[in-house]
N, C-alpha and C positions, 0 to 999 in steps of 0.2 A: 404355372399360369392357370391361372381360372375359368369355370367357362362361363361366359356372363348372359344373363338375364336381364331382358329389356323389360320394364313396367311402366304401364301406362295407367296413370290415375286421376282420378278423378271426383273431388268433393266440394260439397254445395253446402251453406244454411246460413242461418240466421247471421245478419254482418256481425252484431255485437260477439254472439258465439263466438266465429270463425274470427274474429280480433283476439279474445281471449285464448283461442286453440293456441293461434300463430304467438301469442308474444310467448306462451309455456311452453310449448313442443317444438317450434321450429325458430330457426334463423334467417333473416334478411340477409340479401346480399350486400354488404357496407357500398360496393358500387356500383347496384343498381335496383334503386328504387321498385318494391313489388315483384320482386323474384326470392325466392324461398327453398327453403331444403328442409325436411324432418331431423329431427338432431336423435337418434335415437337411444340415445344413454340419457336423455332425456324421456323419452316415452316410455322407454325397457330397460333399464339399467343393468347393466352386465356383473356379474359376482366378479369379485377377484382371483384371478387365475391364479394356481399355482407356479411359482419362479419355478420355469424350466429353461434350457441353455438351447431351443429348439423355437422357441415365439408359440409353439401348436396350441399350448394349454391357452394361449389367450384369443386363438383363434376360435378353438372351441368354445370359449366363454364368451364369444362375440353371437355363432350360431345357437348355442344355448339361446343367448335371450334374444337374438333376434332375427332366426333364421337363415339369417346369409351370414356371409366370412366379416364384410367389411361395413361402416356406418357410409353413410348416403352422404357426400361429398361437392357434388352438385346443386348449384342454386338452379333448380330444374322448373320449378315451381312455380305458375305462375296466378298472381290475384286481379280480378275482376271482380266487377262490385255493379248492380244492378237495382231497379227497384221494381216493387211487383205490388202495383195497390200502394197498401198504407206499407209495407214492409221492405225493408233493404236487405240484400240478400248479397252473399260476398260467394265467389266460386275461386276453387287451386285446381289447377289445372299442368300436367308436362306429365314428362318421357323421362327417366334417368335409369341406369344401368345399375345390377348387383352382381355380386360374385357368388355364384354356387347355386342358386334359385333365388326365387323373390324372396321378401325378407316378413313373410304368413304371421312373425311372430310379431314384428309391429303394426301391419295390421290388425290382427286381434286385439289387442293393448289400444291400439286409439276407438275402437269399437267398446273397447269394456270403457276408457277414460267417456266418449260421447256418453253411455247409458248412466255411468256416475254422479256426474255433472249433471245428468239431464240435460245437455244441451241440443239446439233445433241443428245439426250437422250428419249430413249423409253422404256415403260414399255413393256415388252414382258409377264409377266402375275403378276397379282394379284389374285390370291382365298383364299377363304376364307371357313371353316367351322366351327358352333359349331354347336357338336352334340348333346349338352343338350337341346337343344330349334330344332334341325333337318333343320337346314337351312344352307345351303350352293352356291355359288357363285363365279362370277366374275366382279371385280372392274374394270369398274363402271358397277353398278348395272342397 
């Protein structure tokens, strides 16, 4: 059993942006309108593990590219949409849980994908705690 990491995140920008983020890197909840999750083999996509008779080699092919054991499962994610002046601004906002520590590696990867794009999207916080292990933080570390 694992010992899990609570992340709490948070990202803001441009609506058109943060429309494009979401329909490429995350999924909607099919049942309920404006809740979201990172898909992360979509952000990081994982090598193919070695067939072994043990599952490890794909767990470690999971933390390879994305830090943590397991992908973000949770439609945690929530969108809010605002305007400021002449501009629309869309915010993700929620709590979900990882296994082994946050998951640094897709962070990173949506930080290089935002500077790629050029797109107006900012993390306004990422932390993170588990308290089994007493560590806690902000992404990036």
């Amino acid at each position: 059993m694992p010992n899990w990491c609570e992340n709490e995140v948070s990202m803001s920008g441009a609506k058109s942006d943060m429309e494009d983020f979401l329909a490429t890197y995350c999924e909607e909840d099919p049942n309920c309108k404006g809740q979201y999750r990172f898909v992360y083999d979509k952000i990081s996509p994982m090598e193919e593990p070695e067939p072994d008779d043990t599952g490890f080699s794909t767990i470690e092919a999971q933390r390879d590219a994305w830090g943590c054991k397991w992908e973000m499962t949770e439609y945690a994610l929530t969108v809010a949409e605002e305007n400021w002046g002449d501009k629309d601004w869309m915010h993700l906002d929620g709590n979900y849980d990882t296994a082994w520590g946050p998951p640094y590696k897709i962070y990173d990867r949506i930080v290089e994908i935002i500077e790629e794009r050029d797109w107006d999207i900012e993390f306004n916080e990422w932390f993170f705690k588990e308290p089994g292990m007493q560590l806690a933080g902000w992404l990036p570390e």
